[in-house]
Structure formats: C-alpha cells, structure tokens
PyMOL CGO cylinders between C-alpha atoms (Angstrom):
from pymol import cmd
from pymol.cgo import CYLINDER

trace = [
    CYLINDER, -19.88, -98.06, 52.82, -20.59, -95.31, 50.52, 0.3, 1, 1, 1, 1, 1, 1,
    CYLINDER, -20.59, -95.31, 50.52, -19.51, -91.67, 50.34, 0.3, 1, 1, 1, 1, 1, 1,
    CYLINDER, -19.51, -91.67, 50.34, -22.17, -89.22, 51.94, 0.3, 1, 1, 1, 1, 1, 1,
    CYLINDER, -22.17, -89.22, 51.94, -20.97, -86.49, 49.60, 0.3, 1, 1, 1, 1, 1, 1,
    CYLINDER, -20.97, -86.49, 49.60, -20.09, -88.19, 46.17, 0.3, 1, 1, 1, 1, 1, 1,
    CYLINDER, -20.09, -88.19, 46.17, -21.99, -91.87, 46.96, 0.3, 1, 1, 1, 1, 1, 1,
    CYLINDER, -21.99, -91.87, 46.96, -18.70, -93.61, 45.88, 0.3, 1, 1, 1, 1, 1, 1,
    CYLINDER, -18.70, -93.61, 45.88, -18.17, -96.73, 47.95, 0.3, 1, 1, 1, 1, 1, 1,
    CYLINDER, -18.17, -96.73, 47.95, -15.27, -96.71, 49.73, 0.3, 1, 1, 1, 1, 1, 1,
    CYLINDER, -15.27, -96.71, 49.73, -13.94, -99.01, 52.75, 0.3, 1, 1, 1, 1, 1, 1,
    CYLINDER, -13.94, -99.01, 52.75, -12.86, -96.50, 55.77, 0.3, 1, 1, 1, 1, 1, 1,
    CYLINDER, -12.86, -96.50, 55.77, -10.19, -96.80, 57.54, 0.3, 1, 1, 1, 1, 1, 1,
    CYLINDER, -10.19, -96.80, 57.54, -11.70, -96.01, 61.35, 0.3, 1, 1, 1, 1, 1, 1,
    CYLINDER, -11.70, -96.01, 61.35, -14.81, -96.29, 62.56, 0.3, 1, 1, 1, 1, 1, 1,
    CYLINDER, -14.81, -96.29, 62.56, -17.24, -93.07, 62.31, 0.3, 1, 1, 1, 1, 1, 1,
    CYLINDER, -17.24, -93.07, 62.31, -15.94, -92.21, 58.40, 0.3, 1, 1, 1, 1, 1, 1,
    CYLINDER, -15.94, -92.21, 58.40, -18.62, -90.79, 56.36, 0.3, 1, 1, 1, 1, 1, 1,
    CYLINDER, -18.62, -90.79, 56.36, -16.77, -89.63, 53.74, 0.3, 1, 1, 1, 1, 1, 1,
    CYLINDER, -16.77, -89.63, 53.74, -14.01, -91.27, 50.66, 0.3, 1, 1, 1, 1, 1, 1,
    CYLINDER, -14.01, -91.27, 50.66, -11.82, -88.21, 51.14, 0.3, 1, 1, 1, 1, 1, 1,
    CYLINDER, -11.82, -88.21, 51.14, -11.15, -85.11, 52.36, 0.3, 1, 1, 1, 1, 1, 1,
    CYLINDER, -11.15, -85.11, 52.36, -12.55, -82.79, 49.51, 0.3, 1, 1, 1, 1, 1, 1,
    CYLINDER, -12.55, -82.79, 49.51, -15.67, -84.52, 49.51, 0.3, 1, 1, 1, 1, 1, 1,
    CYLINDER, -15.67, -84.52, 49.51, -15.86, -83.90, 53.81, 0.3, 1, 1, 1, 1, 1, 1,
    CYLINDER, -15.86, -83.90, 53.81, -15.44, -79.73, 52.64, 0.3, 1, 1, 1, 1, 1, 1,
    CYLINDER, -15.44, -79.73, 52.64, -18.10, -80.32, 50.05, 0.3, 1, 1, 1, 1, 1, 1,
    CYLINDER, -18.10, -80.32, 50.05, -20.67, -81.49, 51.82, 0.3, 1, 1, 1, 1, 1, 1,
    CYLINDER, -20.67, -81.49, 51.82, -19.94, -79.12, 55.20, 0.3, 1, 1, 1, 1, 1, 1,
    CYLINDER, -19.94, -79.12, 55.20, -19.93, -75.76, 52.90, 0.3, 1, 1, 1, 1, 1, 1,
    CYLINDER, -19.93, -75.76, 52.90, -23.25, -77.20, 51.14, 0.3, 1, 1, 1, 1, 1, 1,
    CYLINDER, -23.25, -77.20, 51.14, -24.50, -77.95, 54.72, 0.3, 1, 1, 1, 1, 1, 1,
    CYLINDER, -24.50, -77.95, 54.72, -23.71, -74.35, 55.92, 0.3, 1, 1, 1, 1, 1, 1,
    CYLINDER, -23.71, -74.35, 55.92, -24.83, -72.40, 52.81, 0.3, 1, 1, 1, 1, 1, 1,
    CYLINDER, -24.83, -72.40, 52.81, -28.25, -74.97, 53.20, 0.3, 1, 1, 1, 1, 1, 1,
    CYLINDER, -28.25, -74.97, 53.20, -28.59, -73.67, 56.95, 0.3, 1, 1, 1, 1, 1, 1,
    CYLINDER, -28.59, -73.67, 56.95, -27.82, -69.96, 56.23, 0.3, 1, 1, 1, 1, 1, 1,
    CYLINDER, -27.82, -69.96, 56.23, -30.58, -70.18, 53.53, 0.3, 1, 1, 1, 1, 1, 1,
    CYLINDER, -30.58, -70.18, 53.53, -33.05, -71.33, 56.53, 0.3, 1, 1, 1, 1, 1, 1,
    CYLINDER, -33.05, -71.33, 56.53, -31.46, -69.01, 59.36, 0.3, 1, 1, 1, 1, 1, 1,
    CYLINDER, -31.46, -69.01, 59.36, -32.08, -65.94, 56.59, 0.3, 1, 1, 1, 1, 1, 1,
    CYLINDER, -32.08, -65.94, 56.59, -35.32, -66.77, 55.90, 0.3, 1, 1, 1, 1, 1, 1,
    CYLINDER, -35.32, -66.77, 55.90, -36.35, -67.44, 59.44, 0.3, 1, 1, 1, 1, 1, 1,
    CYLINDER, -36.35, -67.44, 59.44, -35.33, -64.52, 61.45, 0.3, 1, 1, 1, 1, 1, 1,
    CYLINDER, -35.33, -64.52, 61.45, -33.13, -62.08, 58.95, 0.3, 1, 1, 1, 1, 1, 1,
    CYLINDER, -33.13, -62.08, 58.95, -32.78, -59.50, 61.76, 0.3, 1, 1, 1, 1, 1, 1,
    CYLINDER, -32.78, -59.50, 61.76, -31.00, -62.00, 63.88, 0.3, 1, 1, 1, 1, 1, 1,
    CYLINDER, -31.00, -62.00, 63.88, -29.23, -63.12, 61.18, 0.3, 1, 1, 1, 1, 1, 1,
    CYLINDER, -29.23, -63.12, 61.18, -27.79, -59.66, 59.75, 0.3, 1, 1, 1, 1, 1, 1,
    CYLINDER, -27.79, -59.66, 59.75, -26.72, -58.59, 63.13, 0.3, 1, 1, 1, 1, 1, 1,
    CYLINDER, -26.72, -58.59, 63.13, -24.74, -62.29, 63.63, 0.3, 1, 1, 1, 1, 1, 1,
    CYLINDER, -24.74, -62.29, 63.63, -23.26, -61.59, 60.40, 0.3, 1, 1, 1, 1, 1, 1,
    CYLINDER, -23.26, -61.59, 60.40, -22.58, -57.37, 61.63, 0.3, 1, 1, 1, 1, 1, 1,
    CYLINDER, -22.58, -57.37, 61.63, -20.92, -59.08, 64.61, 0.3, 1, 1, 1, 1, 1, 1,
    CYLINDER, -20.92, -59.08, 64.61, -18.85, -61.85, 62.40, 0.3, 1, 1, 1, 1, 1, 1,
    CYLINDER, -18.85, -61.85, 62.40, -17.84, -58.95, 60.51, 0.3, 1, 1, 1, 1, 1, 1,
    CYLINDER, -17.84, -58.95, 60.51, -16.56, -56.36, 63.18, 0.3, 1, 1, 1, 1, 1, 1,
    CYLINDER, -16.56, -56.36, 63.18, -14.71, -59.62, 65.38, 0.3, 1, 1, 1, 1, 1, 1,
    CYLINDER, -14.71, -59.62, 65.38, -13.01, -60.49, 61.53, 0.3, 1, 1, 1, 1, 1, 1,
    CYLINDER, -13.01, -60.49, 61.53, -12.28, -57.03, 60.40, 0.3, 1, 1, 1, 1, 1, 1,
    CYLINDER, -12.28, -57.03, 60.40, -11.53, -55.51, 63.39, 0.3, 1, 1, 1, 1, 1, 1,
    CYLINDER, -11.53, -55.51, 63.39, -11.18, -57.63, 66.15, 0.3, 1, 1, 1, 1, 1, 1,
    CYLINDER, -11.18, -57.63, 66.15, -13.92, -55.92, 68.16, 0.3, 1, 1, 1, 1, 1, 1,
    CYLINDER, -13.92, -55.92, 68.16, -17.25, -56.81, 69.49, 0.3, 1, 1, 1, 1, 1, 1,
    CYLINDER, -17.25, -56.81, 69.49, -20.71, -55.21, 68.98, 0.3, 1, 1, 1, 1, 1, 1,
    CYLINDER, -20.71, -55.21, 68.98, -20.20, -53.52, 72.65, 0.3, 1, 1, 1, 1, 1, 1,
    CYLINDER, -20.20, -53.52, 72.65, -16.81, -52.29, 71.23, 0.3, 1, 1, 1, 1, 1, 1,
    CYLINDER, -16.81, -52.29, 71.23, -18.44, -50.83, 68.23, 0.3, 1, 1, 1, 1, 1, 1,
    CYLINDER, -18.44, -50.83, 68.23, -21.03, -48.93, 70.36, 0.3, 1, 1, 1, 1, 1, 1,
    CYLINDER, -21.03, -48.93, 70.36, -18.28, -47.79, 72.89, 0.3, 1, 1, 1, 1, 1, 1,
    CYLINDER, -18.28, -47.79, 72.89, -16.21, -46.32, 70.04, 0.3, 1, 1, 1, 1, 1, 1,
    CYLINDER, -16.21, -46.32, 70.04, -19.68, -44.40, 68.70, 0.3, 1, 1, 1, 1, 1, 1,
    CYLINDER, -19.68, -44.40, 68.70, -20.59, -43.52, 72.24, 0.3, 1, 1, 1, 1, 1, 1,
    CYLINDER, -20.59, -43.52, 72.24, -16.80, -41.78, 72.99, 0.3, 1, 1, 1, 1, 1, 1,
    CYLINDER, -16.80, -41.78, 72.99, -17.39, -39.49, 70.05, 0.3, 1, 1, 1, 1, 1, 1,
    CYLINDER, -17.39, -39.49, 70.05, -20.85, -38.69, 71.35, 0.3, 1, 1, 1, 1, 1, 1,
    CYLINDER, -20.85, -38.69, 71.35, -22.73, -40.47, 68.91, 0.3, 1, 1, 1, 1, 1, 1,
    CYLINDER, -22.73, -40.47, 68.91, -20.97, -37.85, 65.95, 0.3, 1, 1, 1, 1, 1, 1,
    CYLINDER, -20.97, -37.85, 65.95, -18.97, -38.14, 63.36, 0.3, 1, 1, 1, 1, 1, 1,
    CYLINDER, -18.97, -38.14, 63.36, -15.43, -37.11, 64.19, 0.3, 1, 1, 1, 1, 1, 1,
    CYLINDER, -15.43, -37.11, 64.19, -15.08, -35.35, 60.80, 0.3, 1, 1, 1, 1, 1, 1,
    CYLINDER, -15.08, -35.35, 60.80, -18.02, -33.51, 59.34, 0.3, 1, 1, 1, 1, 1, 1,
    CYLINDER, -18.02, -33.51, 59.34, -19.73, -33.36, 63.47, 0.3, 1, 1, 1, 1, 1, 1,
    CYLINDER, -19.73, -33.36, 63.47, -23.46, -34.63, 62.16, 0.3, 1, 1, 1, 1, 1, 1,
    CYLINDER, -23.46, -34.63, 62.16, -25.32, -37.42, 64.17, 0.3, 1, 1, 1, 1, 1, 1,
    CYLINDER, -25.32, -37.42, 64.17, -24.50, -40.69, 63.54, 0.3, 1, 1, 1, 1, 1, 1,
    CYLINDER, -24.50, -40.69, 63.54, -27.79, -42.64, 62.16, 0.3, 1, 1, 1, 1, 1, 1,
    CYLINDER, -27.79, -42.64, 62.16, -28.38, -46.45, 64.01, 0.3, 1, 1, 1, 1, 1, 1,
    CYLINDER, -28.38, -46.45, 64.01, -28.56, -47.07, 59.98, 0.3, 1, 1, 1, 1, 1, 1,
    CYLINDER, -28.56, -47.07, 59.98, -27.83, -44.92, 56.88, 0.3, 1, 1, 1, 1, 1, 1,
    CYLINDER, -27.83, -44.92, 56.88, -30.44, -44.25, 54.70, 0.3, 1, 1, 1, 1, 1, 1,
    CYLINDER, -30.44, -44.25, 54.70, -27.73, -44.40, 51.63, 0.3, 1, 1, 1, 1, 1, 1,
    CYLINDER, -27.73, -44.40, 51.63, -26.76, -48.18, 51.63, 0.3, 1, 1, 1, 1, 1, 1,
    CYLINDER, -26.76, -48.18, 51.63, -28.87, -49.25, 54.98, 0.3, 1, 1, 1, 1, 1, 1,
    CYLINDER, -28.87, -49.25, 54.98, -25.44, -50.11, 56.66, 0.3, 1, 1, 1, 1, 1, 1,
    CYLINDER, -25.44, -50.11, 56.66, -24.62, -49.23, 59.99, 0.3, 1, 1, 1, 1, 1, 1,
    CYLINDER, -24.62, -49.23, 59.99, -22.32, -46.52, 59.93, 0.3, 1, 1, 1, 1, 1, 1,
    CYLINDER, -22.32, -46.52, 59.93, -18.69, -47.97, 59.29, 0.3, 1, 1, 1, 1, 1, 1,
    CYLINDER, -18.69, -47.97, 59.29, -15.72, -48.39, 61.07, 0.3, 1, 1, 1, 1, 1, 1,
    CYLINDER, -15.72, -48.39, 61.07, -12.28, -46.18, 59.83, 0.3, 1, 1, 1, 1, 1, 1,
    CYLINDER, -12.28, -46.18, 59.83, -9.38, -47.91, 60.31, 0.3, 1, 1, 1, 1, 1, 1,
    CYLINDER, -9.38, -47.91, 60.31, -5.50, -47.02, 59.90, 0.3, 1, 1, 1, 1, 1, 1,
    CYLINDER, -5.50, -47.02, 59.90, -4.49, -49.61, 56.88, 0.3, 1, 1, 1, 1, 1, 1,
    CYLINDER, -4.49, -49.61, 56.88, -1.42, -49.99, 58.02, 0.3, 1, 1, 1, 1, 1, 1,
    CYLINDER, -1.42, -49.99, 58.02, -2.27, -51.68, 61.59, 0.3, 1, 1, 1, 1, 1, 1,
    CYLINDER, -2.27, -51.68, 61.59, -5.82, -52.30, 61.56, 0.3, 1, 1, 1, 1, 1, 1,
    CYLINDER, -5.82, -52.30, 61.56, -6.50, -50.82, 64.64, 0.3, 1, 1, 1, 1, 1, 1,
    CYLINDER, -6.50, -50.82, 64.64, -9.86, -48.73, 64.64, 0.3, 1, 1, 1, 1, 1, 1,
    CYLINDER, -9.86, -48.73, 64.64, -9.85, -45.02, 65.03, 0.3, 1, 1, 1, 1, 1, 1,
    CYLINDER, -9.85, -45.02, 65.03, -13.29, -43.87, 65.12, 0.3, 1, 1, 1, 1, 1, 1,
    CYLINDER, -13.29, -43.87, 65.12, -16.84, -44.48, 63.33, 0.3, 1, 1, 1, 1, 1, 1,
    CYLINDER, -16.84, -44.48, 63.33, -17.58, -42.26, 60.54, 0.3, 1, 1, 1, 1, 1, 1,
    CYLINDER, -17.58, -42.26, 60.54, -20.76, -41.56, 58.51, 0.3, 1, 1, 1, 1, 1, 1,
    CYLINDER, -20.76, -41.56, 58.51, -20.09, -43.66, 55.38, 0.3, 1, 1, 1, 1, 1, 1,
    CYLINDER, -20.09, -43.66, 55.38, -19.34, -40.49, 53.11, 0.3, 1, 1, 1, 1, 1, 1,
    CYLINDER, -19.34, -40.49, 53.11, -16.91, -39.09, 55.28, 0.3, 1, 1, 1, 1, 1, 1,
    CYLINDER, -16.91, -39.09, 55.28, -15.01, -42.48, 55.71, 0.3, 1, 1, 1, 1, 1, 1,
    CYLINDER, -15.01, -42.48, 55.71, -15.06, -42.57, 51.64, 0.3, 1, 1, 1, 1, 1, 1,
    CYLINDER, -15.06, -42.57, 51.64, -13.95, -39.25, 51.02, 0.3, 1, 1, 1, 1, 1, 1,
    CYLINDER, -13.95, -39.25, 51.02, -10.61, -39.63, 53.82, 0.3, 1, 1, 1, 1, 1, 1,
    CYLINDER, -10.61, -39.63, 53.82, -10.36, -43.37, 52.05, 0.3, 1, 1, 1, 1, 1, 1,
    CYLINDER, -10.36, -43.37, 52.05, -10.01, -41.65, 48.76, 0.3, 1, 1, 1, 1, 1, 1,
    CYLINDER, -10.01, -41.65, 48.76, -7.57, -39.29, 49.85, 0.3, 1, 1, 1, 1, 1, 1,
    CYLINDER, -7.57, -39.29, 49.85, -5.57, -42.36, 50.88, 0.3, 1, 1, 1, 1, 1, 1,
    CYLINDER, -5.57, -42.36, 50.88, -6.03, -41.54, 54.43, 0.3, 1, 1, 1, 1, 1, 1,
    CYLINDER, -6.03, -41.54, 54.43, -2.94, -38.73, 54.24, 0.3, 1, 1, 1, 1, 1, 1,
    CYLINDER, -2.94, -38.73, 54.24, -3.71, -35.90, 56.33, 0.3, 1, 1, 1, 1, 1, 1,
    CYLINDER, -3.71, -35.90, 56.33, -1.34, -33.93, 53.30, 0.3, 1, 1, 1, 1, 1, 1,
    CYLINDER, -1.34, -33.93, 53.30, -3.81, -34.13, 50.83, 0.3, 1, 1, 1, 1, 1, 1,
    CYLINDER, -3.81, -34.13, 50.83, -6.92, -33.68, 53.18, 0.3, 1, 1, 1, 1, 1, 1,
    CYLINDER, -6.92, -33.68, 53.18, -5.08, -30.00, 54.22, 0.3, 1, 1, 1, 1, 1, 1,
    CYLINDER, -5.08, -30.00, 54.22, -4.17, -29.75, 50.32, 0.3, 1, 1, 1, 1, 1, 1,
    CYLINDER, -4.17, -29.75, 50.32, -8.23, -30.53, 49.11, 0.3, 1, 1, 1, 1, 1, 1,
    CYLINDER, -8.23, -30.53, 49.11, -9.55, -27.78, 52.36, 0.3, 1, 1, 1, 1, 1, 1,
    CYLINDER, -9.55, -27.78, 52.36, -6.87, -24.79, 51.44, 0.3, 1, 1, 1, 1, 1, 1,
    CYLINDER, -6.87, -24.79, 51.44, -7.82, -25.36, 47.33, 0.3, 1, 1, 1, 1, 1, 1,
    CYLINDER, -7.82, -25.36, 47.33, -11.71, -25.36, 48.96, 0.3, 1, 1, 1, 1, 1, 1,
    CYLINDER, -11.71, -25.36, 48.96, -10.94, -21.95, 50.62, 0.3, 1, 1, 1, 1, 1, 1,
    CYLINDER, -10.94, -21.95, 50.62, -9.08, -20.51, 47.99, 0.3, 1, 1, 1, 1, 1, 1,
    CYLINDER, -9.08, -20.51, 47.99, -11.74, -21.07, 45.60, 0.3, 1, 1, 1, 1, 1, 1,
    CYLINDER, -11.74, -21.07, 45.60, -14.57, -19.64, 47.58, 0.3, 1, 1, 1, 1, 1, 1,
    CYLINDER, -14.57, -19.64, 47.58, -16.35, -22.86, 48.95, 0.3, 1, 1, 1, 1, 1, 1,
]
cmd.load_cgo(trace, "trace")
C-alpha cells in the first residue's frame, strides 16, 4: 500500500491505514483543511467570517455569538467608557467592536469601541494611571 500523503509504500499494521506515519496523517489533514477553507472563503465569505467571529469569541473568551450580543445589549448598545454607539462594524479596521477582558482571568467585562479598548490596553488596564492620564488632561486645559 502506499502513503496517501508522502506515496511511500508502506505495509499497515490494521486494516483502514492510509497513511506510513503519523506526521504524514497531520500533513495531509492541515492541507485538507487549509484546501476546504480556500473553497468555504470563496464560496460564501459572509458565512465564513462570522464562523470564524464565532471560533474566535468560543476560543478567546469562552462565549457564544448570543453572549457577545447580550454583553453589547446590557450596556445599551454603548460603549462603557467614552458613552458613543457601538457600530455592528467599525469603519477603522471593519471588525466588530471587540471584547475587553481582565488579563489576569479572562473573563469579559464589557464591549468597547476598538479605540477605547486600545487606549485602557495601553494603560495596562490600571485604573491608577487612567485617573493619573484624566487629572494631567484637566490640569492642562483639555
């Protein structure tokens, strides 16, 4: 018999063996799935960016799409921190808006536009320095 994946011959060892080893199984299934993603894009790419939204909020976040939309619809569709509308989509990056997170657990806290959730990110989510960057805002007439 001969290797699927690499076309080595090889004798199996049970019945239903398609390939001469384990690396060469992984091979072929990752080419398979990258070969079907290709197809699944190019077919419906609506369906398939909101399979790969929902792959990303179960990974990331261990929450659903409905989960998502609860969180969004408990803040009254507005960002927690500046109070603006959340967008179905931003217009800066085309992204749904994003989820904040605490980094030390994981857990979700709210969804933010995607500024907002990269200015708290880059004041390393410490409510010190977000009090610290407002009172130098105030004192210096902003």
């Amino acid at each position: 018999m001969h290797c699927v994946q690499c076309d080595v011959e090889f004798f199996p060892k049970r019945w239903g063996t398609y390939y001469c080893s384990v690396e060469c199984r992984r091979k072929h299934g990752a080419a398979k799935m990258e070969e079907w993603r290709k197809v699944d894009r190019k077919a419906d790419p609506e369906k398939y960016a909101e399979r790969n939204r929902a792959a990303g909020l179960k990974r990331n976040y261990k929450m659903t799409v409905e989960d998502y939309e609860a969180l969004a619809s408990e803040q009254d569709g507005c960002c927690p921190v500046c109070g603006g509308l959340l967008p179905a989509v931003e217009e800066e990056n085309g992204k749904h808006p994003p989820v904040d997170h605490d980094h030390e657990t994981g857990k979700p806290r709210g969804v933010l536009h995607n500024k907002c959730n990269r200015a708290i990110g880059l004041l390393n989510d410490s409510p010190e320095l977000c009090r610290k960057a407002a009172k130098y805002l105030e004192s210096h007439g902003s």
